[in-house]
C-alpha positions as a Python dict, from the first residue, in 0.01 Angstrom:
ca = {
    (1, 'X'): (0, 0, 0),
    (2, 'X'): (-301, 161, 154),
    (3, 'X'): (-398, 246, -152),
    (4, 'X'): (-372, -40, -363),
    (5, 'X'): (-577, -217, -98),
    (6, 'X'): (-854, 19, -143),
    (7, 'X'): (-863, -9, -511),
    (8, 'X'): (-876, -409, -474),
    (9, 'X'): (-1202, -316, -193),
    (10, 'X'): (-1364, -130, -481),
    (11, 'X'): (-1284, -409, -746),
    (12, 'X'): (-1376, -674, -559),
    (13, 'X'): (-1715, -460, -464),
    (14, 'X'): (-1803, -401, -818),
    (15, 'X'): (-1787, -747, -916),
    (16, 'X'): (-1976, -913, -600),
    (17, 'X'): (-2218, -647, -446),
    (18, 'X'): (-2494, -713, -792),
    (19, 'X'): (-2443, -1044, -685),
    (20, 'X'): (-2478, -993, -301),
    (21, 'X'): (-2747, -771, -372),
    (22, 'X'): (-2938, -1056, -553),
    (23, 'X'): (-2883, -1284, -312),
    (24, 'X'): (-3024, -1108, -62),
    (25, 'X'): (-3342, -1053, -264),
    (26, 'X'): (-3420, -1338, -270),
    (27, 'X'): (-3335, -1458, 102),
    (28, 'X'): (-3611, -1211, 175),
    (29, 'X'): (-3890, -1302, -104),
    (30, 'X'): (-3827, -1655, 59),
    (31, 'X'): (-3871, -1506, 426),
    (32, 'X'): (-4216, -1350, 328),
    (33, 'X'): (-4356, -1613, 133),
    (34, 'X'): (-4264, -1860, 440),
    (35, 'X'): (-4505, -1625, 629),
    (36, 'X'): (-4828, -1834, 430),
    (37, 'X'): (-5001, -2087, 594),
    (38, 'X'): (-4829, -2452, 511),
    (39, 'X'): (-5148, -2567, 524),
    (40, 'X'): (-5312, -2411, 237),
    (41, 'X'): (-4949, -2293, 47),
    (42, 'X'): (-4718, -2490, -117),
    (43, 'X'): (-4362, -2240, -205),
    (44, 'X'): (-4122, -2362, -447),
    (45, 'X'): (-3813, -2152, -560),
    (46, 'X'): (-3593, -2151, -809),
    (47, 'X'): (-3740, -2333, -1059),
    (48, 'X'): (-3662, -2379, -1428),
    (49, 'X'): (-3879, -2578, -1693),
    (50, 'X'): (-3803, -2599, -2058),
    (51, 'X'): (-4080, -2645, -2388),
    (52, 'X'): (-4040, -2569, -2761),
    (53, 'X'): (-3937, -2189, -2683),
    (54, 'X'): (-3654, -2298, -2434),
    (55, 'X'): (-3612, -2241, -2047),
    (56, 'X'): (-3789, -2050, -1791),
    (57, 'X'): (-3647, -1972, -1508),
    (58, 'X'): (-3891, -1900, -1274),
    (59, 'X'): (-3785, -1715, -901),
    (60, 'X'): (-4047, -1799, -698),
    (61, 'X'): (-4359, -2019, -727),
    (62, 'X'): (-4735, -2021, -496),
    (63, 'X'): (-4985, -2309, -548),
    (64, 'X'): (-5316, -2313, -365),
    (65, 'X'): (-5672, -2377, -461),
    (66, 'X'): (-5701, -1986, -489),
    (67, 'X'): (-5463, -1999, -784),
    (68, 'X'): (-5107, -2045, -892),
    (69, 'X'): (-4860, -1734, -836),
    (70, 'X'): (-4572, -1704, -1074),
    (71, 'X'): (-4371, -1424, -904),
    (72, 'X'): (-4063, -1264, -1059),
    (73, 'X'): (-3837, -1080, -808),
    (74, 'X'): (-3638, -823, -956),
    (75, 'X'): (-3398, -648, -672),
    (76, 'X'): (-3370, -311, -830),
    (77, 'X'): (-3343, -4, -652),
    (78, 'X'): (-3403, 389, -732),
    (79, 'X'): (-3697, 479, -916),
    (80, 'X'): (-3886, 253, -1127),
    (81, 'X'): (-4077, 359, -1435),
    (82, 'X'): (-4281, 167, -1730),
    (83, 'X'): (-4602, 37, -1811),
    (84, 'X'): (-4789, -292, -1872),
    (85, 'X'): (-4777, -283, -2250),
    (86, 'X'): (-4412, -144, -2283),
    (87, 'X'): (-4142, -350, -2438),
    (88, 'X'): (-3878, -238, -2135),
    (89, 'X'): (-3884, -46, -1802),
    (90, 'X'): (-3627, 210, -1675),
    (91, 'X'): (-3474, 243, -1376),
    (92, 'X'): (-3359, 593, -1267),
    (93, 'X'): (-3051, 659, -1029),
    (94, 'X'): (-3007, 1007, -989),
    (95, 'X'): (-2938, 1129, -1360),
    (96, 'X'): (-2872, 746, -1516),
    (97, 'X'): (-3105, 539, -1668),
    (98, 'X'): (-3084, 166, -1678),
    (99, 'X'): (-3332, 19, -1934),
    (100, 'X'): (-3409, -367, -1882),
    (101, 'X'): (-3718, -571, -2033),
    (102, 'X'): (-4042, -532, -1946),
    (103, 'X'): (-4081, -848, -1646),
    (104, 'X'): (-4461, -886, -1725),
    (105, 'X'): (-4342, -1000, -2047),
    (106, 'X'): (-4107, -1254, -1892),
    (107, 'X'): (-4352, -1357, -1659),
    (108, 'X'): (-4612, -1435, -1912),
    (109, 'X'): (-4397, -1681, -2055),
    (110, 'X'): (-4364, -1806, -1790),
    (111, 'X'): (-4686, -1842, -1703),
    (112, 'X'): (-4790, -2033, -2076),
    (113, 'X'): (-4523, -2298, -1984),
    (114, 'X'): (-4667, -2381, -1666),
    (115, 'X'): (-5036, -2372, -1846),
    (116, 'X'): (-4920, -2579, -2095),
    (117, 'X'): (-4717, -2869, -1830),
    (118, 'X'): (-4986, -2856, -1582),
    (119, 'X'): (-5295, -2865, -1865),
    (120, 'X'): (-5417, -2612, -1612),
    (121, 'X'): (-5624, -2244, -1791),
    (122, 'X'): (-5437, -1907, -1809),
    (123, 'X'): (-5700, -1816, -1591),
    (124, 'X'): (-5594, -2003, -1261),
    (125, 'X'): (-5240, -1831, -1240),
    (126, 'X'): (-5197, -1489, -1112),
    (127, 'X'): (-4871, -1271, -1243),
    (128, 'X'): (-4677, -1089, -948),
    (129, 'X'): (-4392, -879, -1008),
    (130, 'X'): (-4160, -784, -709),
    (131, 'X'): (-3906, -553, -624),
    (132, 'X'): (-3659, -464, -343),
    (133, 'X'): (-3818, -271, -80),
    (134, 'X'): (-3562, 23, -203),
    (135, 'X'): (-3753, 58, -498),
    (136, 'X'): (-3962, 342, -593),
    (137, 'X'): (-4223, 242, -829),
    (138, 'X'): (-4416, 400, -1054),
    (139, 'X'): (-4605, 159, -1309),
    (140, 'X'): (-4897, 203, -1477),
    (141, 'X'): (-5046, -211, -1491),
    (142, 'X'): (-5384, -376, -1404),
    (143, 'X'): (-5107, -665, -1343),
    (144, 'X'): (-5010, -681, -929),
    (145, 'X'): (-4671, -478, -930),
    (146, 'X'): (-4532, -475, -586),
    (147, 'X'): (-4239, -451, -310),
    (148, 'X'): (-4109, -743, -76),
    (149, 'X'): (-4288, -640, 192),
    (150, 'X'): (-4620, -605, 55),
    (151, 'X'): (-4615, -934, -150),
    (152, 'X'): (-4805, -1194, 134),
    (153, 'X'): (-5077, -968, 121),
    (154, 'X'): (-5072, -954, -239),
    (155, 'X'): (-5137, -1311, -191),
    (156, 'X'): (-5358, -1325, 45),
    (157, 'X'): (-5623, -1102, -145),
    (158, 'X'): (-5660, -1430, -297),
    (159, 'X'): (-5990, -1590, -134),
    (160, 'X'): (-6187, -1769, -416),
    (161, 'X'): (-6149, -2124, -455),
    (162, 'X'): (-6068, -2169, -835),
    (163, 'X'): (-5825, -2520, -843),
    (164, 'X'): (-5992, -2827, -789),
    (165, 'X'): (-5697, -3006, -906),
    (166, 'X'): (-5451, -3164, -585),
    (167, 'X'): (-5227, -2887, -533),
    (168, 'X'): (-4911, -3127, -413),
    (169, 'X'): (-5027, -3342, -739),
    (170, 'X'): (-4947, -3032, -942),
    (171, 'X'): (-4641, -2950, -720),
    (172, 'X'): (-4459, -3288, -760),
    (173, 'X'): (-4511, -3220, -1182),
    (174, 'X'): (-4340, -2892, -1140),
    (175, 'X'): (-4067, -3073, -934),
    (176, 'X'): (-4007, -3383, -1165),
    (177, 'X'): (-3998, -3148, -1438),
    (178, 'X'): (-3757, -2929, -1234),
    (179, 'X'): (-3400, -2855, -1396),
    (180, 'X'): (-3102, -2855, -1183),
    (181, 'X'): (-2851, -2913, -1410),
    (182, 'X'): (-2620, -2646, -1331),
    (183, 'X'): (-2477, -2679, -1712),
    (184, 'X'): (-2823, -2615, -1854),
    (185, 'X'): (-2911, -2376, -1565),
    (186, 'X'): (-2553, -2153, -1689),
    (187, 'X'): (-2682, -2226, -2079),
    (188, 'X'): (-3010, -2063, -2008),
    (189, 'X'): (-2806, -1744, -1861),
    (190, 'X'): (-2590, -1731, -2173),
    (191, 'X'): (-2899, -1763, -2389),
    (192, 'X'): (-3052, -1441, -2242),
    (193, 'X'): (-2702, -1229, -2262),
    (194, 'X'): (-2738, -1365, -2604),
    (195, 'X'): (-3062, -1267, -2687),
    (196, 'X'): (-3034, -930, -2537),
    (197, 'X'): (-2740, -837, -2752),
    (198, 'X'): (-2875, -992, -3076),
    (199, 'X'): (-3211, -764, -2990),
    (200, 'X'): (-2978, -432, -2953),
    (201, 'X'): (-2839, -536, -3277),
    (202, 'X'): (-3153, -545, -3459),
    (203, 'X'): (-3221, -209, -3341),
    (204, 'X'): (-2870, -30, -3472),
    (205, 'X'): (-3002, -206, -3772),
    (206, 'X'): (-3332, -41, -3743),
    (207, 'X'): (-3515, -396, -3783),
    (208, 'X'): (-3797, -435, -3492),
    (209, 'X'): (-3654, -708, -3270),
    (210, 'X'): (-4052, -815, -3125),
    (211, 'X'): (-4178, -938, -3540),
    (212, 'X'): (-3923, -832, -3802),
    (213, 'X'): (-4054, -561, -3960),
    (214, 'X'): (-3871, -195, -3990),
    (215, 'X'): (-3808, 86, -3690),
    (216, 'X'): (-3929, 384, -3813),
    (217, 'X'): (-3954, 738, -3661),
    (218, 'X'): (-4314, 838, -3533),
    (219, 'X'): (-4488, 1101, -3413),
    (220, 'X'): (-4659, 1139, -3058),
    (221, 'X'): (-4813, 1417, -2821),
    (222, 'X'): (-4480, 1370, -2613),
    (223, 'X'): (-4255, 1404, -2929),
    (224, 'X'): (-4060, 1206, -3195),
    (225, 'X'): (-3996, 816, -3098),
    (226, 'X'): (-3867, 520, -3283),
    (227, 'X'): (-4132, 215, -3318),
    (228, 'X'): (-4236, -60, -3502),
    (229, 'X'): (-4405, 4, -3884),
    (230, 'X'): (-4613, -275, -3812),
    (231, 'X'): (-4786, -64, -3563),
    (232, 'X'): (-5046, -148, -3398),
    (233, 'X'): (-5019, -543, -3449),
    (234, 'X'): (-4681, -446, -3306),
    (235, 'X'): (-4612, -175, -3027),
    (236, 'X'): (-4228, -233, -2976),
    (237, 'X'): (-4052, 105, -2940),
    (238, 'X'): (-3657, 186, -2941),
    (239, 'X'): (-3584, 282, -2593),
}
């Protein structure tokens, strides 16, 4: 019986602790971002907008006259490697290696959509990608790349008035334009499982998932690697 109970404890473990994991992530981006001044910050969280390219789901949101933050929290652990330009990063455990896309990417969609609903420049939002304290990185970006802890001073580096615009105005768009349909919110999951497998598909096919074109096998000072023939319009490499 002992036994049994155990195995159930591990089951249960693998399905929830991601989950947990995430959770708490997030509990603690919140906790440091309510650290910011409420007079000169407005936080939202959770946010998810849609245009002509679909939804965004967004983590965590800063508005203030010295810019807009679009933060993406990504509660990894182990050692973190990848750089600005690369089509995915790895994460190293020991021996294993967990691939997963590159989050500047995601984050600069993000960013257009809010550009594009707020009529506000690219200019006045500032990209910030965060993981779990846990986390060992090592990225190579001019984008800000950082750990929960360090992410309100990340922030605050911020000192230049650039938004003239009323920062609750802009706020109360995001929030009208907010989606909280859970039904939508579960859709936009589905669509990303989706597009992830239809993107490892393209590769087995040896078809360049980023703009069509064929994978072939190229030559670098590190060794042979797969990338894009359309290089260097297009930089995608198999991972």
């Amino acid at each position: 019986m002992g036994i049994i109970i155990l195995i159930m404890l591990w089951i249960l473990l693998k399905i929830y602790y991601p989950k947990f994991r995430g959770f708490m992530g997030e509990f603690w981006v919140k906790l440091e971002l309510g650290k910011l001044p409420k007079d000169k910050y407005i936080v939202l969280n959770d946010i998810m907008l849609k245009d002509e390219k679909g939804t965004h789901q967004i983590d965590h949101l800063v508005l203030s006259v010295f810019g807009i933050f679009v933060i993406e929290m990504k509660n990894y652990y182990g050692l973190i490697k990848g750089r600005e330009f690369d089509n995915k990063w790895c994460q190293y455990l020991g021996k294993t290696k967990n691939y997963f896309i590159n989050p500047i990417h995601q984050n600069y969609g993000h960013v257009k959509s809010l550009s594009k609903l707020l009529k506000l420049d690219d200019k006045y939002f500032i990209s910030i990608i965060c993981f779990s304290n846990q986390a060992e990185i090592d990225v190579k970006s001019n984008s800000i790349v950082t750990q929960v802890d360090y992410l309100k001073n990340e922030i605050l580096k911020y000192k230049e008035v650039l938004i003239e615009n009323d920062i609750k105005e802009l706020a109360n768009i995001i929030i009208f334009n907010n989606i909280d349909d859970k039904k939508l919110r579960k859709q936009h999951i589905k669509d990303i499982r989706t597009r992830i497998n239809n993107d490892k598909g393209l590769e087995n096919n040896m078809i360049c998932p980023k703009c069509g074109n064929k994978l072939v096998e190229r030559n670098s000072k590190y060794g042979k690697f797969i990338g894009c023939s359309n290089y260097p319009k297009c930089k995608y490499i198999k991972k």
